[in-house]
C-alpha positions, 0 to 999 in steps of 0.5 A: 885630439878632439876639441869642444871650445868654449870661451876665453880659450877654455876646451875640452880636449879628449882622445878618441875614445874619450870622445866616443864616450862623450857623444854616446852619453849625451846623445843618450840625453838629448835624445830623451829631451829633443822636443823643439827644432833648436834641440833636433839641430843640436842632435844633428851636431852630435851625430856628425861627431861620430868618428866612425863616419867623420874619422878619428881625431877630427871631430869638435866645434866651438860654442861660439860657432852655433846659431844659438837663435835669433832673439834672446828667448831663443838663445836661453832655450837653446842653452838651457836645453843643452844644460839640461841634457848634461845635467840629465847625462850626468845622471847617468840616463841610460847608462845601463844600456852601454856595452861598457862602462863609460870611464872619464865621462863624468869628468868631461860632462861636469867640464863641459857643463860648466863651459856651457854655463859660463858661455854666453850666447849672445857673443856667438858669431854663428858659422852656418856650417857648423849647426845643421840647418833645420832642413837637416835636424835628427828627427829620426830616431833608430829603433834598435837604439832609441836615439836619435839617428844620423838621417838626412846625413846617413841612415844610422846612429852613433851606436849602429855606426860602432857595430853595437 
């Protein structure tokens, strides 16, 4: 079972599947709307829970684990960029270019949506290895796909790693 934590022991739990579906969703969104460093890290995030490359079952992390940012400007940007990348994914950008429909990913968006609401970043105790550095961030964007790619972590995307 693959975890997202949020706080005061609220997760999102989802099988395999269930998280395949919830990174490709959202990697579909944020790669739409990534414009600053904190966005690209974040995409960089996404990408090391593909289980394809990572394994299955052992992918997740907390939101109290990520360099939200130094000063409260950066840490409001931060979440409202991953607000809006869920908000953009529940309105199923993209969707149309799935080989399947996602089932259940409305659900664990809206869940994850409000955790991230509730989720204050200024309580964050960042674990350096968690948020890719900004030497590492997705800048890359795969052709074929038109998302974000794994690089400088391996030389493709989610959807390449799935055999799409």
């Amino acid at each position: 079972m693959n975890t997202f934590r949020g706080t005061d022991g609220r997760n999102l739990r989802m099988t395999n599947g269930g998280t395949a579906v919830f990174v490709d969703v959202l990697m579909l969104a944020v790669s739409s709307l990534a414009h600053a460093p904190w966005d690209f890290r974040f995409a960089a995030l996404l990408t090391l829970q593909d289980q394809n490359v990572m394994g299955r079952g052992v992918v997740g992390f907390g939101l109290s684990e990520l360099d939200w940012g130094d000063t409260p400007q950066e840490r409001a940007a931060a979440k409202d960029f991953l607000l809006r990348a869920l908000d953009l994914a529940l309105s199923r950008h993209r969707w149309e270019d799935l080989t399947y429909e996602p089932p259940h990913a409305e659900a664990y968006l809206r869940t994850y949506r409000s955790m991230v609401e509730e989720f204050d970043p200024a309580t964050a105790k960042a674990d350096p290895d968690v948020l890719p550095g900004p030497q590492e961030a997705a800048m890359a964007s795969c052709v074929r796909h038109r998302v974000l790619d794994a690089l400088p972590f391996w030389e493709a995307c989610v959807f390449c790693t799935a055999g799409v």
